[in-house]
N, C-alpha and C positions, 0 to 999 in steps of 0.2 A: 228380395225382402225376407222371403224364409231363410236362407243362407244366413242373413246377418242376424235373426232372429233367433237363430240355432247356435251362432258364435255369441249370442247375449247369456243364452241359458247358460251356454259352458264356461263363459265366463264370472258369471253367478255362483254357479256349481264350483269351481275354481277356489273363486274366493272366500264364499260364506258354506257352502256346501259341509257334509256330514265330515267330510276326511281335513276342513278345516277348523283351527284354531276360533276361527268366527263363526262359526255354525251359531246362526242364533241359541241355540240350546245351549251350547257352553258360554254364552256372553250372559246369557239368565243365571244360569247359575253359578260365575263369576262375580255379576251384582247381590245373589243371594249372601254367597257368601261376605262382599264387601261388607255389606249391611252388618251383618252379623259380626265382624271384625271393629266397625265402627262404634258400635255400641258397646263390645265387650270392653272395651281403650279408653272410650270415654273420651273421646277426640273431640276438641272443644272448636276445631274449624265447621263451617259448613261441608257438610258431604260431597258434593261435588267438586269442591275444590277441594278438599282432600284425598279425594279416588282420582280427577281427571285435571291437577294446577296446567294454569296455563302455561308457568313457565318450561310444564313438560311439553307438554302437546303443540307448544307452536315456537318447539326450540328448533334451530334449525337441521337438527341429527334426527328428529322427527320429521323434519320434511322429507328428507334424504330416504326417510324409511318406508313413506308411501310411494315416491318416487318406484322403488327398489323391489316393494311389492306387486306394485301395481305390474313391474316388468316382468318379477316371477309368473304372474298371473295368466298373462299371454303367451309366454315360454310355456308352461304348463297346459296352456289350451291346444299348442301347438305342438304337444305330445313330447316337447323336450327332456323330460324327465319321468317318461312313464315306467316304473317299475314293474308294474304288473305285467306290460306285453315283456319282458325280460323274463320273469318268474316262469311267464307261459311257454316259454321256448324252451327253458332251463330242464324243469319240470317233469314235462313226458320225458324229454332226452335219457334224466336221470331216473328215470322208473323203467326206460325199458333198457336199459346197460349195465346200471348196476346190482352187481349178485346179489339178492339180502331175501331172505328166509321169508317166507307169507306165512299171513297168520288167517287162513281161514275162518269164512263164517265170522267172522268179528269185525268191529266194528268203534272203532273211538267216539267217544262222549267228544260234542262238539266244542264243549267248554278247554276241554282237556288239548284240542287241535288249539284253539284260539289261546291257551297259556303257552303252547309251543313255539308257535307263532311268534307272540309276544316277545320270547327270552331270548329266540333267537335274533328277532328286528335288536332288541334293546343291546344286544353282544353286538350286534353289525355298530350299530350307532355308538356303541362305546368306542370298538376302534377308529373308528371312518373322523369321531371326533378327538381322538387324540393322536392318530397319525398328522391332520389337520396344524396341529399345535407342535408337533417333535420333527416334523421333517421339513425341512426350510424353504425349500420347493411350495409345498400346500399350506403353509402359515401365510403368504401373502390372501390368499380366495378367504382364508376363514377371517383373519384379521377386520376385513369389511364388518362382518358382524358384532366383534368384539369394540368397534370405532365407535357404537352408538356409545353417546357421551350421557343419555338420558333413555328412559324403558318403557315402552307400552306395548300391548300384547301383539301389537304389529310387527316389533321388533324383531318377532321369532323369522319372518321373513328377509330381513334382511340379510341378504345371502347371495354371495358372486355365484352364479351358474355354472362357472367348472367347477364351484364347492357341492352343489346340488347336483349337477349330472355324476359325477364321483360318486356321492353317496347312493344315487337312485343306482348304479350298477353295481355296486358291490352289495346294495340291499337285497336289489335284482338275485343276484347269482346266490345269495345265502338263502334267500328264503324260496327260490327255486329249488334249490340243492334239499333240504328241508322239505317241501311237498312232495318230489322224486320220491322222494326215504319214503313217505308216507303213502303214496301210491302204490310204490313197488310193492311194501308190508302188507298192506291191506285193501288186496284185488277188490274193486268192487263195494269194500265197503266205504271207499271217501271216494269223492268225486271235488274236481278241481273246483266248482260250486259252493264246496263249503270251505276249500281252501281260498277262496276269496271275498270273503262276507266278510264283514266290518267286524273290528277283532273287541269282542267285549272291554278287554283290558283298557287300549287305549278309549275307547269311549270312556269310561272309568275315570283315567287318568286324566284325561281333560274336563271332564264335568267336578273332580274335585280337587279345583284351583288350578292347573294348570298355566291360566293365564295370567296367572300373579306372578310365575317366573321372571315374566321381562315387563315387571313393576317395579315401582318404589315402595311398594309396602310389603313390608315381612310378612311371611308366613311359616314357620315352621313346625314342623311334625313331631319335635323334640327328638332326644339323643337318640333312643333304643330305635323308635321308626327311621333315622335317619341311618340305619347301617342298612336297611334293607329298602326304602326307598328315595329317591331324590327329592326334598321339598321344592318348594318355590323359593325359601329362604340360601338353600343350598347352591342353587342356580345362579343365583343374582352373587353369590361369593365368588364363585364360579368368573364374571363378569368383573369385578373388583378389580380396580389397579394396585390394590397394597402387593406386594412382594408375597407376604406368607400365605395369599391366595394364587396365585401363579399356579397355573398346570393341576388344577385339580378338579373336581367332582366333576367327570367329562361324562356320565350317566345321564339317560334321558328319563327313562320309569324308573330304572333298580337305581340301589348304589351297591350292589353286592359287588360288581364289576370293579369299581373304584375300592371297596372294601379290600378284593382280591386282591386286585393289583396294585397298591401301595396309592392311589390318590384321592381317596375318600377327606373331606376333609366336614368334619361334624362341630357346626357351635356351641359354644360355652352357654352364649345367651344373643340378643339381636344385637350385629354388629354396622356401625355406620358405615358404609360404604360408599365410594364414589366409581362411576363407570365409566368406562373405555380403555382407551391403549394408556397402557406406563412401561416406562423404563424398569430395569432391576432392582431400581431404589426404589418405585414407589412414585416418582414424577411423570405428572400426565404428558406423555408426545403430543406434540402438532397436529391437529385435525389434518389427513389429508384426503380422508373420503365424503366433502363438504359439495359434493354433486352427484347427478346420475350419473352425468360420464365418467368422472371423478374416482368412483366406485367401482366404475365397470374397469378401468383403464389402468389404472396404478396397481393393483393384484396382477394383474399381468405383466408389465414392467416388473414389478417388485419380484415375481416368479422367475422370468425370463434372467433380470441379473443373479440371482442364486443358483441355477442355471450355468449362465458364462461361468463363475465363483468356482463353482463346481469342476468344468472342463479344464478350468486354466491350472486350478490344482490337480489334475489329473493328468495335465500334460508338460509340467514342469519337469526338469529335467531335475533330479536327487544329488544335490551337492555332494562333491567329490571330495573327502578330507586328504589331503595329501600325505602320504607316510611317512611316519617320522625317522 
């Protein structure tokens, strides 16, 4: 009884807990916000079916999304994606091998650790999600996510498990690599303790709006905050089947990343859009992640043939022109 009472907590902890999107805390201040957005629009629907229509939440790519969470949730309880015990290994390894100059007696402002933290997680996550998207191999695991044909903040879970075990070890080895740096610098004066405390920033970032990302309702920060952070309106473009959204704003906090690297894409004003997979034209593909299994199965097929794709161009023999 206590065993399964210990697997409830972590389950809880899993789902609604500080390191999720659900933390009651950010669903508070998700509805503060709603509120507040409601009013300023002058939205002439009832609120609740403005913030929560039914024909979102019991469409059937919302079924598919609780399905798909609830299975992160167990995977997650079950340590499948723990980043941290990764970081922990990483960590010492690179504090006592790598050469780097100590800075005695000193000591970093813990704010200062946690904006490091941050830029380095948000760098990880910019490539992990645009490798995701460019290399054809990893475009079938991210595509599940991209398939929600409708958004709600559960959505953010939607995610094949070789897409999240990938991420959680390349998160792993960065931000490991990153507290090494910081150990080795500063003997003594940081301990792995404050390298794993709940990182200001993303509290931050999810208490304002985050969860309107994988909404139907706009939120944007307008042009100039939009080169330097990701709105929620930015996200959901992000999500768009038009063509002139394709391959862009792969940021999760910043958008400087995207700024840099050529795929920032910043609205004019709110743009209509419709979600899931399209073609190069702009037309929506075939649902074919419309189950659990569904979800779990066809990224793998879809991976595995890009795969063979790959081999069989690799082992074709290079036509011979005969001389003239």
């Amino acid at each position: 009884m206590e065993y399964l009472s210990g697997i409830g907590v972590d389950l809880w902890d899993a789902s609604f807990g500080n390191k999720s999107r659900l933390w009651p805390l950010y669903l508070i201040t998700t509805l503060v916000i709603a509120v507040v957005l409601y009013r300023l629009r002058s939205e002439r629907q009832p609120f609740l079916q403005w913030l929560m229509p039914k024909a979102v939440w019991l469409h059937p790519s919302h079924i598919v999304d609780l399905k798909v969470f609830a299975l992160s949730r167990l995977l997650t309880v079950a340590g499948a994606f723990n980043v941290i015990a990764l970081s922990t290994i990483v960590a010492p390894f690179v504090a006592a091998h790598l050469p780097l100059p100590q800075v005695a007696g000193s000591q970093p402002h813990p704010l200062v650790i946690a904006a490091l933290l941050l830029v380095v997680s948000d760098f990880a996550t910019y490539w992990v999600h645009r490798l995701h998207h460019e290399v054809h191999i990893l475009w079938p695991f991210h595509s599940l996510h991209h398939s929600a044909e409708v958004m709600t903040p559960v959505t953010v879970y939607r995610k094949h498990p070789i897409y999240d075990l990938t991420k959680s070890v390349i998160h792993g080895a960065m931000i490991g690599l990153t507290q090494g740096v910081l150990l080795a610098m500063f003997p003594g004066g940081v301990t792995m303790g404050m390298l794993l405390g709940v990182n200001a920033g993303y509290l931050l970032f999810n208490m304002l709006g985050a969860n309107f990302r994988h909404t139907h309702i706009w939120l944007s920060y307008g042009r100039v905050m939009e080169h330097i952070l990701i709105s929620p309106a930015q996200h959901q473009i992000h999500h768009s089947i038009d063509p002139a959204h394709h391959n862009t704003n792969y940021g999760e906090v910043l958008a400087i990343w995207d700024w840099m690297f050529g795929t920032l894409y910043v609205p004019q004003a709110a743009e209509k859009l419709e979600f899931g997979l399209g073609d190069a034209h702009g037309n929506r593909l075939t649902q074919r992640h419309d189950s659990l299994t569904a979800a779990l199965v066809v990224p793998v097929r879809d991976s595995l043939r890009q795969i063979r794709k790959k081999l069989r161009r690799k082992n074709a023999k290079p036509t011979v022109t005969p001389a003239e």
